[in-house]
N, C-alpha and C positions, 0 to 999 in steps of 0.2 A: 616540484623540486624545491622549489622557494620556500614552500611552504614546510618540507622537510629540513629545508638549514634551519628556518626558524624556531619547528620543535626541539631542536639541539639546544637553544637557551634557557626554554621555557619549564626546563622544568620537567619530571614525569605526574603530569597533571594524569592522573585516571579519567578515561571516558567515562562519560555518564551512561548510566542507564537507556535514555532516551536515543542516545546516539548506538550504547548495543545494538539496539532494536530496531533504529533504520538500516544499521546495516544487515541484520537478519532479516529483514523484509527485503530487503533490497537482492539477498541475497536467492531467498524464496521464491520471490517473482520472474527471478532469472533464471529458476530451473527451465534448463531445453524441452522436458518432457509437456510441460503446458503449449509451448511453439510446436515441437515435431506432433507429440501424439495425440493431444486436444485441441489443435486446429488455432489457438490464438495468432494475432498477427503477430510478427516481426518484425515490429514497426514502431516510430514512435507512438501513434496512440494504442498500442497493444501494450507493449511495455509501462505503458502510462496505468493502463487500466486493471495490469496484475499490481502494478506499486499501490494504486489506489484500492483494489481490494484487500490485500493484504495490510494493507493500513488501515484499511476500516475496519478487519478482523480485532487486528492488539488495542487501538482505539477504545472500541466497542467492552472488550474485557478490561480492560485499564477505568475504564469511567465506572465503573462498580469495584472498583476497589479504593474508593475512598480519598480523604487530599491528595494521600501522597500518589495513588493514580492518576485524578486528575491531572496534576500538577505535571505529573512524566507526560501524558497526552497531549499536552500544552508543548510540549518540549516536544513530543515528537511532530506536531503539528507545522511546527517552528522551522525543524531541522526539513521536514518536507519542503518547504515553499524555497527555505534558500537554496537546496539540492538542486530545484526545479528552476530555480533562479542563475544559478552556475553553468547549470544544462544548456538553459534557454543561449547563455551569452558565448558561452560554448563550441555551440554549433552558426556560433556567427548573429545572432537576433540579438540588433543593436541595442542599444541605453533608451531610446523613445519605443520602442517596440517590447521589449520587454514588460515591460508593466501593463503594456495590453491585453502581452500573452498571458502574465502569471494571473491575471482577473479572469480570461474566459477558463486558465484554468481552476483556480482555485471556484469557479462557479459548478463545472463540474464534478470536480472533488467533492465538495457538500452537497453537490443534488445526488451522487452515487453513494455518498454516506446517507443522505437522505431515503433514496429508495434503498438498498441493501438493507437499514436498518425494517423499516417496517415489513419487509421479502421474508427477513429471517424469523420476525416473530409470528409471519402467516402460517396456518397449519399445516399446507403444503406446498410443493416447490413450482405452483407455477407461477406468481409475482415473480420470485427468483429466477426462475428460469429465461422468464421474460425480459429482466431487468437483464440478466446475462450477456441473453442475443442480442440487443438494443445497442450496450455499451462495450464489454468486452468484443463482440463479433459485429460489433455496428459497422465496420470500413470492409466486413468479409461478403462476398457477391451473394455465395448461398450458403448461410450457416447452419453446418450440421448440428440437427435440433438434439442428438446421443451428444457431441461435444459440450454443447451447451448443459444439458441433463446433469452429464457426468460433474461438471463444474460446479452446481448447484449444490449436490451429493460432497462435494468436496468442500466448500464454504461451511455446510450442517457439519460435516465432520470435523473440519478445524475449529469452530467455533465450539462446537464440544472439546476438541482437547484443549483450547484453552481458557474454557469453566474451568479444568482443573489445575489451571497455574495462577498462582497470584504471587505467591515470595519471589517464583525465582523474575517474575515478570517485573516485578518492585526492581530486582534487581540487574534487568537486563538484557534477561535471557527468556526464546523463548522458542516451544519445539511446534513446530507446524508438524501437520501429519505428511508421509510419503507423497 
């Protein structure tokens, strides 16, 4: 609410690009159909773990599109930790505790950018696959290895449609598949 009066002053600053894009991520990872019909949890680190894959989706295409990609990746990198930062304080995770949290997570975040990267450039999906069940279905008792599969199938196929975005991603926007 406060934050709303104070955009009353300020101005119509246009969102940046980087901020598009966490909210299309954001908005991505909160499709139902990953919780109800791929089995992910519904749960903090479920929810953690589709924002971080979807992050490391536009990430990953962003960093081959040169400064000015780079440069949005930084920005979105940026706008992640303080979301995660808001979140954490949020839900009650005091001023001493928070910066513990945002460390173990931001260690996970780069170790899942870390393996998804090298999964994706493997010839086939079972690094991926693997990486999947470990992190996304890591908190689930028995994760179905078709959920996991399908999800893998689903990362190859985002990660192809967005090879073929790079203007409008410069500029903001960007189309994840169904």
């Amino acid at each position: 609410m406060l934050k709303a009066i104070f955009s009353l002053f300020a101005g119509n600053k246009p969102e940046s690009p980087a901020a598009k894009l966490y909210t299309a991520v954001v908005a991505q990872a909160r499709q139902p159909g990953f919780y109800i019909e791929r089995g992910v949890p519904d749960s903090l680190d479920g929810r953690f773990d589709l924002l971080v894959l979807h992050t490391f989706l536009v990430l990953r295409r962003l960093s081959g599109l040169g400064a000015q990609g780079q440069a949005i990746a930084q920005e979105l990198s940026d706008i992640v930790f303080a979301d995660m930062d808001g979140n954490l304080r949020e839900i009650g995770v005091g001023d001493l505790g928070v910066g513990k949290k945002i460390k173990a997570m931001a260690k996970a975040f780069f170790g899942r950018l870390t393996v998804y990267e090298a999964a994706l450039n493997a010839s086939d999906d079972t690094s991926l696959t693997d990486a999947l069940t470990r992190n996304l279905y890591g908190t689930v008792a028995q994760p179905d290895p078709a959920a996991a599969a399908w999800m893998a199938g689903y990362m190859r196929r985002a990660d192809a449609a967005l090879a073929g975005q790079g203007e409008g991603l410069l500029a903001g926007r960007v189309d994840f598949p169904a």
